[in-house]
N, C-alpha and C positions, 0 to 999 in steps of 0.2 A: 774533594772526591771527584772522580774523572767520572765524565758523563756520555752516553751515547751521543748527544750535541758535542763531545771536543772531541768523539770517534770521527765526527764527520767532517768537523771541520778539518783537523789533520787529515782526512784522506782525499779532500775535497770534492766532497757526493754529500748529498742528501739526506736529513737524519733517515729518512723512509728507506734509500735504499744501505744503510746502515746497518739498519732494523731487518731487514732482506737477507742480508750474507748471516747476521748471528744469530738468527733464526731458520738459515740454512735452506732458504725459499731459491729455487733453480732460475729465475728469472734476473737475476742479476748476471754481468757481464760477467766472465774471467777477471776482466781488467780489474773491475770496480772492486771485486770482491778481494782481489789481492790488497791492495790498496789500503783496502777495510781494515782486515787484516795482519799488514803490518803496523798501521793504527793504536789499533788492537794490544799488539805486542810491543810496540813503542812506551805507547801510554800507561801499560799495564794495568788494561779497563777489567774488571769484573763486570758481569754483566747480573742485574738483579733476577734471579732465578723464578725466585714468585711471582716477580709481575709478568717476567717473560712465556711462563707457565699460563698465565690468565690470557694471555695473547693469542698462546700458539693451542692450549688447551694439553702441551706435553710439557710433562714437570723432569725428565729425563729423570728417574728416580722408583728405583725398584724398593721394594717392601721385603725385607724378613721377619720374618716371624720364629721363635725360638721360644725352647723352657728354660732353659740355664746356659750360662757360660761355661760354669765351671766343667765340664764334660770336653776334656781338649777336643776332641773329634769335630766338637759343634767350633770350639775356638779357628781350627784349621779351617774349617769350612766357611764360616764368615769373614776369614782374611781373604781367601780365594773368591769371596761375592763381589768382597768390597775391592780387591783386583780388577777384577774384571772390568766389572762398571766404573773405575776411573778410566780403565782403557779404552774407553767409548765415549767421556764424559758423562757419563752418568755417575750417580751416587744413589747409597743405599741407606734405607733407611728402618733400623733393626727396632722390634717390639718385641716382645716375651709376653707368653702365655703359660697361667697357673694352670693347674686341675684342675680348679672352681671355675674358669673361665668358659665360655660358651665359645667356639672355635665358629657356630657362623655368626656370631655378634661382634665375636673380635674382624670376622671380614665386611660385618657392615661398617665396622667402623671404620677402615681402611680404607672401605672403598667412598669416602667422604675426602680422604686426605689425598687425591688427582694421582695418585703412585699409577705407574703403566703396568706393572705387575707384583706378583706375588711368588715370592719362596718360602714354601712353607716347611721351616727343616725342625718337624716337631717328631719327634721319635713316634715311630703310632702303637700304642700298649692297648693290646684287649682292641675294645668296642671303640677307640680314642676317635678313630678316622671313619666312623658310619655316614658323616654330618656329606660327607665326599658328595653321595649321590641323593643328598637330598635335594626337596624342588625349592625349598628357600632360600637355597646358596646365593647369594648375590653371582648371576653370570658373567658379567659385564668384563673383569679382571682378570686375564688370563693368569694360571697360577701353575708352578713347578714345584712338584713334593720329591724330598732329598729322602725320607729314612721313611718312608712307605712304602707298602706294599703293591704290588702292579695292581691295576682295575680299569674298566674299561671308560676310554674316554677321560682318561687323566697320565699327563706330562712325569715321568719318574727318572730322578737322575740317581743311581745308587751304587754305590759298591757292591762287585761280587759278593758277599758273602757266603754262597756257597762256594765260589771254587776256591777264597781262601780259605773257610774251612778241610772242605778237600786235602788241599795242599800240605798242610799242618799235617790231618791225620795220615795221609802215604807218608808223608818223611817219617813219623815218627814208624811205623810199619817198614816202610824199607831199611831203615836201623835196625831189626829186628826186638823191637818191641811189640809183645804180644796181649799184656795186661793196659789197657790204656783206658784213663778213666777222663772225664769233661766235665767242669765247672763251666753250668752255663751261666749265661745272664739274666735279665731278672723273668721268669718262668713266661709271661705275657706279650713280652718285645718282640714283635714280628723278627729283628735281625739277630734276636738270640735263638729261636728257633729256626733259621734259615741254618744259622749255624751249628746248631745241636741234629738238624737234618742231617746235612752234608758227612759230620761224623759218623751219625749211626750207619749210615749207606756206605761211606768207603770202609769201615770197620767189617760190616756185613758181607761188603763184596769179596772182602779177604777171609771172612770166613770164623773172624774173630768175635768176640764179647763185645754188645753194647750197651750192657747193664749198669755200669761202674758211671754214673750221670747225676750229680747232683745242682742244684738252684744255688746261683750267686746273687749281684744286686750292682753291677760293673763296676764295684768299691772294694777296696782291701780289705776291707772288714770281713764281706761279704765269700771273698777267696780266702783269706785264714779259716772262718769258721768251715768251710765246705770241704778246704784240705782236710782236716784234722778227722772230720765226720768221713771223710772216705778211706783215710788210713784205719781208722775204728774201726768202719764195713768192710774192705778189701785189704787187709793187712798185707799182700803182696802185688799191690799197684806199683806196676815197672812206669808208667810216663802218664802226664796229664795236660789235657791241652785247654787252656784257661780261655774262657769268655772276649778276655781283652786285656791288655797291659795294665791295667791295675788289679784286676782280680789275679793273676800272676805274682803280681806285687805283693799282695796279702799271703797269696798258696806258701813263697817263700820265705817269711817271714816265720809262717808255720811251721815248712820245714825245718826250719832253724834253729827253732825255739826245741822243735823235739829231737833233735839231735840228727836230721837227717843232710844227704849233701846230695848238692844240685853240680849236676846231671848224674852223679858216681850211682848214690840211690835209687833216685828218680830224676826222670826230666820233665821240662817243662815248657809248652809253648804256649806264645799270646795271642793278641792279636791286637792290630791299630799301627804296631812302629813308632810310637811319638818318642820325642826326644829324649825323655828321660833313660829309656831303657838301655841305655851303652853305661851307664852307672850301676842299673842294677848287679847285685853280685847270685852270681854270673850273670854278663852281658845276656840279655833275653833275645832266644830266639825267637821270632815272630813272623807273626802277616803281616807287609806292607799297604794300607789302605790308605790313598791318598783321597784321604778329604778337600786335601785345597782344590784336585782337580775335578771333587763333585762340586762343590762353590762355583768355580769356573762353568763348568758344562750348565750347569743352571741359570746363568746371565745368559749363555750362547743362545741358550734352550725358549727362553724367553722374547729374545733379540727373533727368533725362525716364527714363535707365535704370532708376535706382532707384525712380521713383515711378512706373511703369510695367513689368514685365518684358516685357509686349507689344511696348513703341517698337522701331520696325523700324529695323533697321542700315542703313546708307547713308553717302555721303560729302556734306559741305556744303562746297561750295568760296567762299571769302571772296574777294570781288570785289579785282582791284588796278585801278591809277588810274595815268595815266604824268604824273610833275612836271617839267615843262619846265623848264628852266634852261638856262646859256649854252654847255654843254659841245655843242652839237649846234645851229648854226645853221643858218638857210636856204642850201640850196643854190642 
């Protein structure tokens, strides 16, 4: 195993000032530090993380925290974390959080394992996110929330949510669809209500119905059952704009099953854009929400805290984009 003694000896310096360049300490020469360097890259040294961390007291090593994988949105977003923070050297280092769990107990415990910060990309339901401004919070850890709500004095990296909601509903409006009904998502989700807002307003502003509104669960199950329950109540619902790409998944299946056709009958839009949707039949029209680049923005966001304790907290909302496809033709 190659050692920082055969770093230096190849470079001809000193284990200390070795120790200096890969620790990124400014008092080393130019010269030395190239030197090091090529060393470095000759030898093909790892350098021990842990102990370098007990050294320097920075573990280059950000904390996420999450409930499930399986939710692609979360999956995109933890590629994008873990993007980032290789492109800095750093690495991340991902935990999950049940219901049963205590959200400031899981950041006592976090804040025992030297991580420089915290992303906290736990969807906030209901009451989930009150612990925010309590006085026990461990402070010490700066922390960026991806899929919560703004609040004062806390870091928010988020998707529009409403202007892709917006967006959805004008198109399906400037088609001349006048009956359009929303499977939301699960009734408590801060971002299924941002986007159950956003429809009733642009609905409203047009002068149309915002009645036609029923509870999904962002699963296909959740979209079959809601479609079927709104073709029952609203038996002349011309278009429906679904929660998210898989309650869409479900609503269609519905139709399918009852003999209905996508877009001819009714149309249908999502939202999220994950890959699968260029399969579904019809290709689904949707919201573009790039998760990877709230992943991304949240390493940046974190990188401004630490090299700043000044940067002032606020929320940056990541623009969405609506992808036409055949699932929602002209009226």
């Amino acid at each position: 195993m190659v050692t920082i003694k055969d770093v230096a000896k190849r470079a001809h310096v000193s284990i200390g000032t070795a120790s200096q360049v890969l620790t990124n300490k400014p008092t080393v020469t130019e010269e030395n530090r190239q030197r090091v360097l090529r060393a470095v890259e000759e030898l093909g040294y790892q350098p021990n993380l842990i102990a370098q961390s007990l050294v320097t007291g920075h573990s280059r090593t950000f904390d996420v925290v999450a409930i499930t994988l399986e939710n692609p949105a979360l999956m995109k977003m933890v590629s994008g974390i873990d993007r980032e923070c290789r492109r800095h050297g750093y690495s991340s280092r991902l935990s999950t959080l049940t219901t049963k769990d205590s959200a400031i107990e899981h950041l006592r415990v976090l804040s025992h394992r030297r991580g420089e910060g915290i992303i906290w990309a736990v969807p906030e339901i209901g009451n989930s996110h009150e612990w925010i401004n309590s006085a026990r919070r461990p402070g010490s850890i700066p922390i960026v929330f991806t899929l919560a709500a703004p609040r004062k004095n806390t870091h928010v990296i988020s998707i529009d949510n409403r202007m892709g909601a917006h967006l959805a509903t004008e198109h399906l409006i400037e088609h001349g669809y006048q009956r359009i009904g929303h499977i939301v998502g699960p009734p408590d989700s801060w971002e299924a209500k941002e986007r159950r807002m956003a429809w009733e307003q642009t609905l409203n502003k047009a002068g149309l119905d915002s009645s036609r509104c029923l509870d999904g669960n962002w699963q296909p199950d959740g979209g079959d059952r809601a479609m079927r329950e709104m073709l029952a109540r609203w038996p002349d619902t011309q278009a429906v704009f679904c929660g998210n790409d898989l309650t869409a998944l479900g609503a269609m299946h519905a139709l399918s099953v009852m003999g209905y056709r996508v877009p001819e009958d009714i149309a249908l839009i999502g939202f999220d854009d994950h890959d699968p949707v260029d399969y579904y039949q019809p290709p689904l029209t949707t919201v573009h929400a790039d998760f990877d680049l709230v992943g991304e923005m949240a390493v940046r966001e974190l990188f401004e805290i630490i090299a700043s304790p000044d940067h002032q907290p606020g929320i940056h909302a990541v623009p969405t984009r609506l992808v036409v496809r055949k699932s929602c033709g002209c009226h």
